[in-house]
LUMKELO-825473 format. One record per residue: residue in three letters; x, y, z of N, C-alpha, C in turn. Coordinates in steps of 0.02 Angstrom, whole numbers, plus 32768, in hexadecimal, padded with zeros to 4 digits. Example, Ala and Ser with C-alpha at 12.3 -4.5 7.8 and 13.67 -1.06 7.14 Angstrom:
2
ala82947EE4818682677F1F818682947F5B8186
ser82827F90816282AC7FCB816582858002818A
***
This chain:
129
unk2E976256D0942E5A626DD0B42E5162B8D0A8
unk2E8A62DDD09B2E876320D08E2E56632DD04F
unk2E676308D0112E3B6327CFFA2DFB6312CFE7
unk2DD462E6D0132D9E62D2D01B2D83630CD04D
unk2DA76336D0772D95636ED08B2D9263AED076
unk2DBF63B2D0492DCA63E9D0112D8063EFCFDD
unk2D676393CFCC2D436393CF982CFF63A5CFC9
unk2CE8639FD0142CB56394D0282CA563F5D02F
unk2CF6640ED0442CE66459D0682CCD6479D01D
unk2CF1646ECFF22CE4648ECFAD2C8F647BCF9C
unk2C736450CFA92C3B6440CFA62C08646FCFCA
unk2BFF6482CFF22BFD648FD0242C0764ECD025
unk2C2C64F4D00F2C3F6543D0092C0B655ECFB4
unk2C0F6512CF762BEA6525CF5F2B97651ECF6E
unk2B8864FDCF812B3D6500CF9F2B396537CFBB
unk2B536532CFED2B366595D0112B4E65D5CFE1
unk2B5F65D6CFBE2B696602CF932B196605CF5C
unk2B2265CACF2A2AFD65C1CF142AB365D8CF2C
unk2AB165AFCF692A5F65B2CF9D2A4A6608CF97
unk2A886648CFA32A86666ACFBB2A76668CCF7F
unk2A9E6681CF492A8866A2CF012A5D6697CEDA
unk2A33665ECEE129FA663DCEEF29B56679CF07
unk29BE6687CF3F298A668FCF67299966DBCF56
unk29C16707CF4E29CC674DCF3829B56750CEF6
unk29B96735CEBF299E673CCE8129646727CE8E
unk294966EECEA928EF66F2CEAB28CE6718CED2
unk29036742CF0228CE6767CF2A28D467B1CEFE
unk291767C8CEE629286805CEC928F4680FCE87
unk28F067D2CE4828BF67BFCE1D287267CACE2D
unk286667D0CE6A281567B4CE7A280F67FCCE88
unk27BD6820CE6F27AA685ECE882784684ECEB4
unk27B56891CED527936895CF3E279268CCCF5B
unk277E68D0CF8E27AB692FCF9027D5690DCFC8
unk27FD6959CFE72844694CCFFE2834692FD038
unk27EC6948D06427FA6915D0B327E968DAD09D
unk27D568B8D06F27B36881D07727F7685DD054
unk2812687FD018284E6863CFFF288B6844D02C
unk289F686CD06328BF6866D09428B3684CD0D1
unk28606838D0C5285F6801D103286667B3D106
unk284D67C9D0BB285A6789D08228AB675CD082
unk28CB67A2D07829176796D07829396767D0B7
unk291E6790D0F82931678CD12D2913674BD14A
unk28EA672BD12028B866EBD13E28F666B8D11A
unk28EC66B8D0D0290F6687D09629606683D0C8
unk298366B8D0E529D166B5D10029D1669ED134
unk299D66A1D15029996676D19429876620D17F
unk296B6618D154295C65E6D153298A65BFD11F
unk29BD65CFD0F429F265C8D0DD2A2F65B4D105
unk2A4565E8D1452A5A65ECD1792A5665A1D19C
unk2A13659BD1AB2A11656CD1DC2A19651BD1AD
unk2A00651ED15C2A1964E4D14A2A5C64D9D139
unk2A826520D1432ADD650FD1382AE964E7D18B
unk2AD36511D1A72AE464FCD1FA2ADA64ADD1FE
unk2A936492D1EF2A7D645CD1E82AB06424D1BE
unk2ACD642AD1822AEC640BD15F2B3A63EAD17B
unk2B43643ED1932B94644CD1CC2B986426D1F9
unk2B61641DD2182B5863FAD25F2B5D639AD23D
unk2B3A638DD2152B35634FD2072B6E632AD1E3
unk2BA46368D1A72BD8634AD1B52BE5633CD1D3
unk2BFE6372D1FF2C2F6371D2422C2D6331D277
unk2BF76320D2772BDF62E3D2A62BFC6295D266
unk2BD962B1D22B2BF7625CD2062C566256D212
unk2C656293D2072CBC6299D2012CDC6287D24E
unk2C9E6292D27B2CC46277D2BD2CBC6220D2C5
unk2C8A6213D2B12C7C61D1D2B82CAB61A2D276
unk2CB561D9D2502CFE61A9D21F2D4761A3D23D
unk2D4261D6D2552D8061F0D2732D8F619ED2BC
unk2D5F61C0D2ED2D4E6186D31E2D656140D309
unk2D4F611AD2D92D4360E4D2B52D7960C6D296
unk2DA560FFD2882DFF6107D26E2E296101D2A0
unk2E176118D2E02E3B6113D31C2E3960D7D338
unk2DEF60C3D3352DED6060D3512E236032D326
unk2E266041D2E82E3E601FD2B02E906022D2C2
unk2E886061D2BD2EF0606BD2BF2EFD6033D313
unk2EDD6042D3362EE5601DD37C2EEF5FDBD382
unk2EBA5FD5D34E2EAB5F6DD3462EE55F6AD31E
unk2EF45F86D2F22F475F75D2BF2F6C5F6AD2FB
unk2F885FB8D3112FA55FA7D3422FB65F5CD376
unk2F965F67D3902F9A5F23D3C12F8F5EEAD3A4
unk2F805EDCD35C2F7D5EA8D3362FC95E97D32F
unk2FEF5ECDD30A30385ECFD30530715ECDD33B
unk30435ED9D36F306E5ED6D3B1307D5E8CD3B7
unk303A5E6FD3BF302B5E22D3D430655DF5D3BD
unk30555E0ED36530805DF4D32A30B35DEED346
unk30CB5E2FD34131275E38D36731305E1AD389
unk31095E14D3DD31195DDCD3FF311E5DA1D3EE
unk30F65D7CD3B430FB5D4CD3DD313A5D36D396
unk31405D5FD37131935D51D32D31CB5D55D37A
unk31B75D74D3A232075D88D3C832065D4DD3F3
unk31CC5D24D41131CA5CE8D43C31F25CA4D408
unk31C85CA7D3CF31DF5C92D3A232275C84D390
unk32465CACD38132855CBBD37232B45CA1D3B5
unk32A85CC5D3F232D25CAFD41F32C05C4BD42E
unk32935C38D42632865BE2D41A32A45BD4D3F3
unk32B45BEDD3BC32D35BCBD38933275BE6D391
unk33365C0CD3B833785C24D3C333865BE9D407
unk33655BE0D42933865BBFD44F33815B7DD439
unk335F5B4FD41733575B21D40333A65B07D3D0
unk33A75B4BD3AB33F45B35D37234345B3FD3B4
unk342E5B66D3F6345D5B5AD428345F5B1ED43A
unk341E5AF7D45634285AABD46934575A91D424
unk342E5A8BD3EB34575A6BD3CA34A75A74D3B9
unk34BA5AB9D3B534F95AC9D3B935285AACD403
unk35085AB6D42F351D5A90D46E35255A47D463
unk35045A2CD45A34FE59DCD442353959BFD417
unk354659F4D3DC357359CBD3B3359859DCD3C5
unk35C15A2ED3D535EC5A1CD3F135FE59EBD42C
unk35CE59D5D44935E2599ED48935FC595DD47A
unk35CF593DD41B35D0590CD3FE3613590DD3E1
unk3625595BD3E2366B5956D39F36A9593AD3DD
unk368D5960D41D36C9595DD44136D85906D45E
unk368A58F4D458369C5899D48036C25875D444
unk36BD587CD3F636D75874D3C437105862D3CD
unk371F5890D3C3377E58AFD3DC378D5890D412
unk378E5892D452379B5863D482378D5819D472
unk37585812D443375E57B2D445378B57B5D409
unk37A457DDD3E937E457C6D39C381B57C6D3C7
unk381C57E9D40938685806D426385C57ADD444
unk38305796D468382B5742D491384F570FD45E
unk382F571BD41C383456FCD3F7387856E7D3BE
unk389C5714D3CA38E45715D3A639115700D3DC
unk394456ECD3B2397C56C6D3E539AA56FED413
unk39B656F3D44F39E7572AD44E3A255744D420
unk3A365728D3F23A6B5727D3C43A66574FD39A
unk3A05574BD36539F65779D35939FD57ACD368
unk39E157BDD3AE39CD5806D3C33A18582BD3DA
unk3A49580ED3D73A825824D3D43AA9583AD392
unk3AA55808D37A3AD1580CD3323AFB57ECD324
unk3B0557B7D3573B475793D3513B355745D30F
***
């Protein structure tokens, strides 16, 4: 964004320059005498003046209303990504407790296993004799 401001001020610095060197060579060029030359002067700078002022002012107002418009935006990301996050972290803990049931489960299945092989062998087996 910087230098979309760089390119607008440079703009901007040349127009009023220009405007000003402008209006000094057609008034300096033109035969007049000196009060009339200089009222001349003093009319063209005022009215130069007031279309820099004019220009200044109407950036200034578009750059707030971009600006503004950037701030809704970053906000709506924001809380878009928030949402997101929530609901990956609701997410995640469902599916964390879900592989606990199941981890709970088999081991429960491994353990009834084992107790019906221990029913199931002779005592002789489970000794060694």
């Amino acid at each position: 964004m910087d230098g979309k401001d760089n390119e607008h001020s440079g703009f901007f610095r040349g127009f009023l320059i220009g405007s000003l060197l402008g209006v000094l060579a057609g008034v300096l060029f033109a035969p007049k005498p000196g009060k009339e030359l200089r009222s001349e002067l003093k009319q063209k700078g005022g009215e130069v003046f007031d279309e820099a002022k004019h220009f200044y002012s109407e950036a200034r107002s578009k750059a707030n209303v971009i600006l503004e418009d950037a701030r809704h935006r970053a906000e709506d990301l924001i809380k878009e990504a928030n949402r997101q996050l929530s609901e990956a972290r609701q997410k995640a803990k469902e599916v964390l407790k879900s592989a606990e049931k199941k981890s709970d489960e088999s081991g429960r299945v491994a353990k009834e296993a084992k107790e019906e092989e221990k029913k199931e062998k002779p005592e002789e087996m489970q000794t060694g004799v």
